[in-house]
C-alpha positions in Angstrom: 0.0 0.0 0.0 1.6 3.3 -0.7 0.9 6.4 0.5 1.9 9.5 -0.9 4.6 12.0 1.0 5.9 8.6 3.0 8.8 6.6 2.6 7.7 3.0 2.9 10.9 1.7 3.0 11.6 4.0 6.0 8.4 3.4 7.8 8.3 -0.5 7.7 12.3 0.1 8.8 11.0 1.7 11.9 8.4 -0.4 12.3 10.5 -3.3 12.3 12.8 -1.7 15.1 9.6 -1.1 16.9 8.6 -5.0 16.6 11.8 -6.2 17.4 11.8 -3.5 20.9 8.3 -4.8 21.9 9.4 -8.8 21.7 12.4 -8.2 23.3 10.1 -6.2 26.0 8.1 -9.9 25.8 11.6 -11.6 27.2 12.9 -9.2 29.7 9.4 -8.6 31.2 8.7 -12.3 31.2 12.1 -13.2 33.0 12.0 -9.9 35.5 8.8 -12.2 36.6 10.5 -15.4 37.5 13.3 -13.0 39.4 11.7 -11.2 41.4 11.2 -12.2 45.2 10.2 -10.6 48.9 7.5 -9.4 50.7 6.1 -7.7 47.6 6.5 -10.3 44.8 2.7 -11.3 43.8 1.9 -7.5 42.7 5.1 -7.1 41.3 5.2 -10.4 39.7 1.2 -9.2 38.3 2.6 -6.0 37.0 5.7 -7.2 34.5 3.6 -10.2 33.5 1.2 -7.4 31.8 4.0 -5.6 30.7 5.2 -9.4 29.1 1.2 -9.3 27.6 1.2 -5.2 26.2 4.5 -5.6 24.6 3.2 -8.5 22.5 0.0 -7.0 21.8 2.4 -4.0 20.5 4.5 -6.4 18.4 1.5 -7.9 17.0 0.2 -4.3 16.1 3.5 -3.0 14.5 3.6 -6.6 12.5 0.5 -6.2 10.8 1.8 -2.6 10.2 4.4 -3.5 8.2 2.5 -6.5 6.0 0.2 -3.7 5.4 2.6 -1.6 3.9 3.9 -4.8 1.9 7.3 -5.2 4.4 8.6 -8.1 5.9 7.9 -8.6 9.6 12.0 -9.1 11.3 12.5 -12.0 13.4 14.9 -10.4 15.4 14.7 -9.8 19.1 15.6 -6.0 20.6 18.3 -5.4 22.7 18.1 -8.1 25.9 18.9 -6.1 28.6 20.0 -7.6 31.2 22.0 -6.4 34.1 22.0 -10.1 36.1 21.5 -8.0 39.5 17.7 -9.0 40.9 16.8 -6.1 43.3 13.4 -4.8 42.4 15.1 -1.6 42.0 17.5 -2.8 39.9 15.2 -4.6 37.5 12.8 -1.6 37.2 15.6 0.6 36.3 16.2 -2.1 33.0 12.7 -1.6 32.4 12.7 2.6 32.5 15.5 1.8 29.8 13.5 -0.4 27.9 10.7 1.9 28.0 12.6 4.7 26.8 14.1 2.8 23.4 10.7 1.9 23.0 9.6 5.3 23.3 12.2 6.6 21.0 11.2 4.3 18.0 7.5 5.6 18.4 8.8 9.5 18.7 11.3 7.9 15.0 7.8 6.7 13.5 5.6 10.2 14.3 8.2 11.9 13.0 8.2 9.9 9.4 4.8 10.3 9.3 3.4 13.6 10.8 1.0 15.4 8.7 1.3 12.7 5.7 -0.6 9.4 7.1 -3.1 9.6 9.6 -3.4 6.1 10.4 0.2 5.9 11.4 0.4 9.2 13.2 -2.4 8.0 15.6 -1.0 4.8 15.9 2.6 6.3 17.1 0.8 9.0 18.9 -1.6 6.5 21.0 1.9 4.0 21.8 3.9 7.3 22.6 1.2 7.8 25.3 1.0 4.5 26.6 5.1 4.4 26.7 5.1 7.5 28.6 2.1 6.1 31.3 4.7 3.0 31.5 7.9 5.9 32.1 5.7 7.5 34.7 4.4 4.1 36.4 8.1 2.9 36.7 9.4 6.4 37.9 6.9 6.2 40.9 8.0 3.0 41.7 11.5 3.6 42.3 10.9 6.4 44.3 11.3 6.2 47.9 8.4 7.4 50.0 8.4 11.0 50.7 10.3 12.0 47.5 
């Protein structure tokens, strides 16, 4: 499907990065759960497995995306990050960095697209504002009381 004033080739590009962010959000999210121990573990535990659940969801979105703009969905994976220390603090600082690459890809995309594809624009705008609840969620959580 082309669209006039975009670059396909660009957009399924970013796209792709997008894809590849949200599975490896999947991984991380998914093994944060299995690490995570204490007093507070069942909430937490609740909380990255629907992060594991809204990052495949996003995937899924971006790969239909890109078939719908004739590219190829990647099979790669986004960066792993993983800093093999377990505190609670430690694995939701990896996940404010993993919010923020996946919240730079979306910013890449609206700014491909602004003002020339209306689908895509609200679909980077509505995932920007979901990334930055996620940035604001995480942000709380490693603040200390009081702060």
């Amino acid at each position: 499907m082309a669209e006039t004033g975009i670059d396909n080739d660009a957009v399924v590009a970013v796209l792709n990065k997008i894809l590849e962010t949200e599975l490896a959000g999947v991984v991380c999210y998914s093994h944060y759960a299995l690490m995570i121990y204490g007093y507070n573990r069942i909430p937490i535990v609740s909380w990255l497995r629907g992060q594991a659940a809204e990052s495949l969801t996003h995937a899924n979105e971006a790969g239909e995306l890109i078939t719908n703009f004739g590219g190829h969905p990647s099979l790669g994976i986004g960066p792993l990050l993983e800093s093999h220390r377990h505190d609670i603090g430690d694995i939701l600082t990896e996940s404010l960095e993993h919010e923020m690459l996946a919240l730079s890809a979306y910013y890449e995309l609206l700014e491909l697209v602004k003002d020339r594809n209306v689908m895509l624009e609200e679909y980077a705008r509505r995932l920007i504002a979901q990334e930055e609840t996620h940035l604001s969620e995480v942000r709380k959580m490693l603040r200390k009381p009081g702060q």
